[in-house]
N, C-alpha and C positions, 0 to 999 in steps of 0.2 A: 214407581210409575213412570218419572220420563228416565230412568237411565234405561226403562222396556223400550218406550215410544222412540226414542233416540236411536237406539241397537235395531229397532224394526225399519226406522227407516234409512239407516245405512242399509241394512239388509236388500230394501225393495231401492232406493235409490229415489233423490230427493222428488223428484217428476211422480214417477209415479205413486208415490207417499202423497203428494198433493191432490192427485188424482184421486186415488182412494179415500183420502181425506171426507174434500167436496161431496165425492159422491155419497160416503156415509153419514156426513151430515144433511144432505138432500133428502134423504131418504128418512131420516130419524123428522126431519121436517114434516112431512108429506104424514107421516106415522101419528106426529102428534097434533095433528089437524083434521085428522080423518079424513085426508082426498089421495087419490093414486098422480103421478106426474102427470098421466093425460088431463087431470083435469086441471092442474096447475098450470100446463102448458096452454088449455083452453082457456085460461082466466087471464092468463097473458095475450093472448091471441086476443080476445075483444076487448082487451082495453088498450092494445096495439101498441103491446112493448113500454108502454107507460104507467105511472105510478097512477091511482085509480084515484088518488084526491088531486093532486097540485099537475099532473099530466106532464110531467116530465120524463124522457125517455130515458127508459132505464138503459146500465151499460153494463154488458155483457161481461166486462173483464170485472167485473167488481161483484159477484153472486153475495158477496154477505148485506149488502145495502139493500136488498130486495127482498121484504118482510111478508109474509102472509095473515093478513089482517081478518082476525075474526071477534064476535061479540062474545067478550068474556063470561055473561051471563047465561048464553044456549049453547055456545062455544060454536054455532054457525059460523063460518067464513063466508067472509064478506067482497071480498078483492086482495089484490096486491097492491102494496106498499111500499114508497121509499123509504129509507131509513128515517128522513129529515118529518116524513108526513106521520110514519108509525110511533114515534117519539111522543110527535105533537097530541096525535086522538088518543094514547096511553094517558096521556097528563088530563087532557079535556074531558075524558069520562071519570076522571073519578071527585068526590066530593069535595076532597078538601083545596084540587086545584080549580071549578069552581066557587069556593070560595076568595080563593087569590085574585080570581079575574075579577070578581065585583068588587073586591078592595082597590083592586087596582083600577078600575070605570071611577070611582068615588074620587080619588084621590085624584084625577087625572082634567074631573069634572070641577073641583076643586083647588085647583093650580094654575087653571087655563089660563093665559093670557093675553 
């Protein structure tokens, strides 16, 4: 498999291998979320280029930091996401890191000084 990926992209040349790249993971994005770019583009657009929790503006040269956040239970999407914020709400929704946070409230309540 990479002595293929490797041989193709000497073939197309490293530019636009990168090219192709993005754009086919874009698309595999867009696939496994159920929206077309319009509407990825429109979800960027009202939250104006910023991450939809912490409002920080996304940057343009860095496309893999910018997550499309949806509820894992209806699998609705929600907004877009920075990396730093999509990490965070993956941890917070699940049970057992709920658990961590109230061990750590106790412990914390406990310590004070």
């Amino acid at each position: 498999m990479i002595k293929r990926t490797r041989k193709y992209e000497e073939n197309l040349g490293k530019e636009e291998y990168v090219k192709r790249y993005k754009k086919y993971n874009q698309n595999a994005k867009f696939t496994k979320y159920g929206i077309s770019e319009i509407e990825y583009n429109y979800l960027l657009e009202r939250q104006e280029q910023k991450c939809g929790m912490c409002k920080v503006l996304f940057d343009k040269n860095k496309p893999r930091s910018i997550h499309i956040d949806h509820n894992h239970k209806t699998g609705k999407v929600r907004g877009i996401l920075c990396d730093g914020c999509n990490l965070f709400l993956g941890r917070f929704e699940s049970e057992a890191y709920q658990r961590r946070v109230e061990q750590a409230q106790t412990y914390l309540r406990k310590t004070e000084m």
